[in-house]
C-alpha positions in Angstrom: 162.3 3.8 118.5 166.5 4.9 119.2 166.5 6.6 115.8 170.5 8.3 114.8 170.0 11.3 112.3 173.1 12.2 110.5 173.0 15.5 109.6 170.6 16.5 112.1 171.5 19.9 112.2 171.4 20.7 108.4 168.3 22.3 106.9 166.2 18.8 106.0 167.7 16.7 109.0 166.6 19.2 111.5 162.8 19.1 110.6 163.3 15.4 110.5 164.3 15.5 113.4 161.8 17.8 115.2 159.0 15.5 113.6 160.6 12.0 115.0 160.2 13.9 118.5 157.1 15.1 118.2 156.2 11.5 117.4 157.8 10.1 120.2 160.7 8.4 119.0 164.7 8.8 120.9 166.4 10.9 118.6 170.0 11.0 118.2 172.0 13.8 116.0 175.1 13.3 114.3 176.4 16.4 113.0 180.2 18.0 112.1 178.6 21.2 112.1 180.6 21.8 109.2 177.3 22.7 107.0 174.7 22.7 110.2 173.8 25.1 112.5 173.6 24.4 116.4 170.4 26.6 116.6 168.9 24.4 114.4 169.1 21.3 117.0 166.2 20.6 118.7 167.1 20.6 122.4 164.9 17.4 123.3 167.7 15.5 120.7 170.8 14.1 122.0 173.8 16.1 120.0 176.4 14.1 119.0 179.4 16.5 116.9 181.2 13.6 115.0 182.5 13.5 111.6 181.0 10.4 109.8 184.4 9.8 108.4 185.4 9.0 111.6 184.7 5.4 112.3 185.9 4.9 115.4 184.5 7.8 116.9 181.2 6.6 115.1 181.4 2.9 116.0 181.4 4.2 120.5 178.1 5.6 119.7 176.8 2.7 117.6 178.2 0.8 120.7 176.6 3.3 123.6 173.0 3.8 122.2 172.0 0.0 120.1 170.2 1.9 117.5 166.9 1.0 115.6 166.7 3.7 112.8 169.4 5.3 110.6 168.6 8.2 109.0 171.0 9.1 107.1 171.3 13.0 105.7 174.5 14.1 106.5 176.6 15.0 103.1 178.2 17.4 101.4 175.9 18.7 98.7 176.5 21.3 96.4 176.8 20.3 92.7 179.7 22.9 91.6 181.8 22.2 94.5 181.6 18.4 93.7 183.1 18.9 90.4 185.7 20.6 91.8 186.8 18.3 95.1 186.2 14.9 94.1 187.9 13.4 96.5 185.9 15.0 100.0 182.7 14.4 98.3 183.7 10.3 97.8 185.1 10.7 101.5 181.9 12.0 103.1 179.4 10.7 100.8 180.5 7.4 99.5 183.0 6.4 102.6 180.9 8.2 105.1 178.0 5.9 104.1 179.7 3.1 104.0 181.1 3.5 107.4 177.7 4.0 108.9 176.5 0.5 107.0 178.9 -1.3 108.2 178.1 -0.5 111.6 174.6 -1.0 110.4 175.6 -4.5 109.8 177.5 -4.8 113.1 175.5 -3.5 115.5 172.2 -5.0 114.1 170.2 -1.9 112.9 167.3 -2.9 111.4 166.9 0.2 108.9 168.5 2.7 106.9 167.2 5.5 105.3 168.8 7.8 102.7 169.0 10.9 101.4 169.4 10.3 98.0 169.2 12.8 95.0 166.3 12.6 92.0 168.2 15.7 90.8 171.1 14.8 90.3 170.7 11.0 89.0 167.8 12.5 87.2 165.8 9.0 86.8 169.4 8.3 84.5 171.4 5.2 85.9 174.3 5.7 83.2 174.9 9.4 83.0 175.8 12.0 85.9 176.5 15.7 85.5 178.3 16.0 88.6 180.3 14.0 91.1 177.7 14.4 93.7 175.6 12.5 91.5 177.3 9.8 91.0 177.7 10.0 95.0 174.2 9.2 95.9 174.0 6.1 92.9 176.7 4.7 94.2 175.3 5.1 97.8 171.9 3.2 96.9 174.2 0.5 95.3 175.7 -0.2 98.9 172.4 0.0 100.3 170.9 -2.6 97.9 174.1 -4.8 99.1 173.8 -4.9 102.2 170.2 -5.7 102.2 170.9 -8.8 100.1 174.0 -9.9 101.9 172.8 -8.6 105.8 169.0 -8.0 105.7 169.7 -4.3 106.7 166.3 -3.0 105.0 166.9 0.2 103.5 164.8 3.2 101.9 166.2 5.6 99.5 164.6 8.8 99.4 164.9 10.7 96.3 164.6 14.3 96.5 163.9 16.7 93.8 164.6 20.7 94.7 163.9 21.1 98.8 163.2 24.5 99.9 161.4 26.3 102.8 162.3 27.5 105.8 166.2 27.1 107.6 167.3 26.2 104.1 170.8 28.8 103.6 170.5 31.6 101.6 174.3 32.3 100.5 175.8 31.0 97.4 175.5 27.3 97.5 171.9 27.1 98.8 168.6 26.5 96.7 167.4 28.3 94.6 164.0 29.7 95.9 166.2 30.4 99.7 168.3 32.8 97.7 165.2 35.1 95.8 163.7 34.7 98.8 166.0 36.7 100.5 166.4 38.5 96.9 163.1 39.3 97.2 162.7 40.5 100.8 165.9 43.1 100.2 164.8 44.1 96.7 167.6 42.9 94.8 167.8 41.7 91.6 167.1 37.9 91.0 170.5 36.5 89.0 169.9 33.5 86.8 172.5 30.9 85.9 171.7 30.3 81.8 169.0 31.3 80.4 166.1 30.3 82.6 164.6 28.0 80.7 166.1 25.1 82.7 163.6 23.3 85.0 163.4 21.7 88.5 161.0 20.0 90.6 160.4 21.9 93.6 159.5 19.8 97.1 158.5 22.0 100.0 160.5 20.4 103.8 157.1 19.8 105.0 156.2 16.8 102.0 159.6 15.8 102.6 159.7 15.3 106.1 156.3 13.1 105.7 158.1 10.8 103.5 161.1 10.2 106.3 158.0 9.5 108.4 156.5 7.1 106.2 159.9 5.2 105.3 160.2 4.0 109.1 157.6 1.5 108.5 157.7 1.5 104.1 158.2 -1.2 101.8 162.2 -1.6 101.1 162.6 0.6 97.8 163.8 3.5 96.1 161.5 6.4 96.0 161.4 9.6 93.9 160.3 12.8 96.5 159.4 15.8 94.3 156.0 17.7 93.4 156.3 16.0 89.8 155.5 19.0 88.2 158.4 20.6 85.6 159.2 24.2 86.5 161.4 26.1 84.6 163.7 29.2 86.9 161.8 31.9 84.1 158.3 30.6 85.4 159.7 30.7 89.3 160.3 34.0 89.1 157.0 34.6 88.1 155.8 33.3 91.2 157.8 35.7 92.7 156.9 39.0 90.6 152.9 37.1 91.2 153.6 37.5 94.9 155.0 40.9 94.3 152.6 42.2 92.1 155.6 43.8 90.0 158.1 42.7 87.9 161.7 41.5 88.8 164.7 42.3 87.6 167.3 39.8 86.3 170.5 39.3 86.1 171.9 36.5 83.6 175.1 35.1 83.7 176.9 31.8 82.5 175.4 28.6 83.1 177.3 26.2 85.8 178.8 23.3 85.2 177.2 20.2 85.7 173.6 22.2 86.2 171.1 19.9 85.1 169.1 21.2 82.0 165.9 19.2 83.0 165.2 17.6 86.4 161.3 16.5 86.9 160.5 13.2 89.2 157.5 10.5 88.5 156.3 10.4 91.5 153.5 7.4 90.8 154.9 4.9 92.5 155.8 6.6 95.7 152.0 7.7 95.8 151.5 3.9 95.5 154.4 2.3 97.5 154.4 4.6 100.1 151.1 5.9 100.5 152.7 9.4 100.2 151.8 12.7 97.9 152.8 16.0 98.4 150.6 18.7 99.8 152.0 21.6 99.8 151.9 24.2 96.5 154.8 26.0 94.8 153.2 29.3 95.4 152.1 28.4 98.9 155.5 26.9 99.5 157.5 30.2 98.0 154.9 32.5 100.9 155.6 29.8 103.8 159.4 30.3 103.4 159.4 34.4 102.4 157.6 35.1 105.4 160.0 33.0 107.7 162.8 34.6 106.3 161.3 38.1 107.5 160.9 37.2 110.6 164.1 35.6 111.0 165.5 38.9 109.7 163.4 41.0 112.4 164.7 38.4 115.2 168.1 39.6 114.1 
């Protein structure tokens, strides 16, 4: 199949991408580089560098390459920053999205899949704690319209906390990227609040079996996460496990708009889509520590 990834050079898009290849699809990447590396492209994709604001630039390529698939990950993602610039995150996420579904519509794709967030919706259709949030809700509201009105099927992907290997490590990345490297350059681990706030942790490789799965899926909305409740206290203690030693911390103020509890139910994916995650927290945590290090030696 002609799949388009947006966001096919970000941490999650690239795997996707390398997967849909692997299986034999066409991939196309979309990508402003703007949060993406280049490296992370897989040569055998064809590299687009486009804005997804841009609809005209968008619409030559809907145009050029009469596309099958959308996957749809490009965004701007970090929680904080959403609070703080509103109006890019509506632009890229909510107009960005709306630009690629109405060429969707136009151009006769017959699917679109989405990156949504369990996180930050956090299974609550009323109540956001960030902009970015309230992004993605609105963004599966679209998608549920233009399935009703234009048969474009759609399948929104809910992700708890991603992690593992590509993922950033500076200031705006996940949380297990950043003790990772932490960890490898025996630093202190610094802790927003007081630790006792929880996530649910998704290693890339579960997630990139779902965006597999949701070519061929039931139409839906799907929560991707371990569905296990991890608190930051008791990640660190897979870390000091690991490490054999205790960690040092570093507390300071909680964030604004950091959710206090994030865990996904995960029964109906298992049910709907015939998917469960595989992969561990602790073996998850080793798989992306030891491809840091040897990232790091590379360099």
């Amino acid at each position: 199949m002609k799949i388009l990834v947006t966001g096919g050079a970000g941490f999650i898009g690239s795997h996707i991408v390398d997967k849909y290849l692997d299986l034999g699809h066409q991939v196309y990447v979309v990508d402003d580089l703007s949060n993406g590396k280049i490296e992370n492209i897989n040569k055998r994709a064809n590299f687009l560098k486009i804005d997804i604001r841009d609809y005209e630039e968008l619409e030559e390529v809907f145009k050029r390459f009469n596309f099958e698939i959308i996957n749809h990950h490009a965004s701007q993602i970090n929680v904080d920053e959403s609070i703080k610039n509103s109006k890019l995150y509506f632009d890229v996420n909510v107009l960005g999205t709306v630009n690629l579904l109405e060429l969707s519509k136009k151009y006769k794709v017959k699917r679109f899949i989405f990156a949504s967030s369990g996180g930050a919706i956090n299974n609550n259709e009323e109540k956001f704690n960030s902009i970015y949030g309230l992004n993605k809700f609105i963004c599966e509201k679209y998608l549920i319209h233009y399935h009703y009105f234009y048969g474009i099927e759609y399948v929104s992907l809910r992700y708890g906390n991603v992690y593992g290997p590509r993922q950033q490590t500076n200031n705006y990345s996940g949380v297990i990227a950043i003790f990772s490297m932490n960890f490898l350059n025996n630093k202190p681990f610094t802790i927003f609040g007081d630790g006792k706030q929880t996530r649910d942790f998704i290693y890339i490789d579960d997630v990139v079996k779902a965006n597999i799965l949701a070519l061929d899926s039931q139409v839906g909305i799907y929560n991707i996460g371990y569905g296990n409740e991890v608190s930051i206290l008791d990640l660190v203690g897979v870390f000091e496990e690991i490490k054999n030693e205790k960690i040092e911390i570093l507390f300071l103020p909680k964030k604004k708009g950091d959710v206090d509890k994030s865990v996904l139910n995960i029964e109906e994916t298992v049910e709907k889509l015939n998917w469960k995650p595989e992969i561990d927290l602790k073996t998850g945590v080793l798989k992306t520590i030891q491809w840091l290090k040897e990232k790091i030696n590379q360099n």
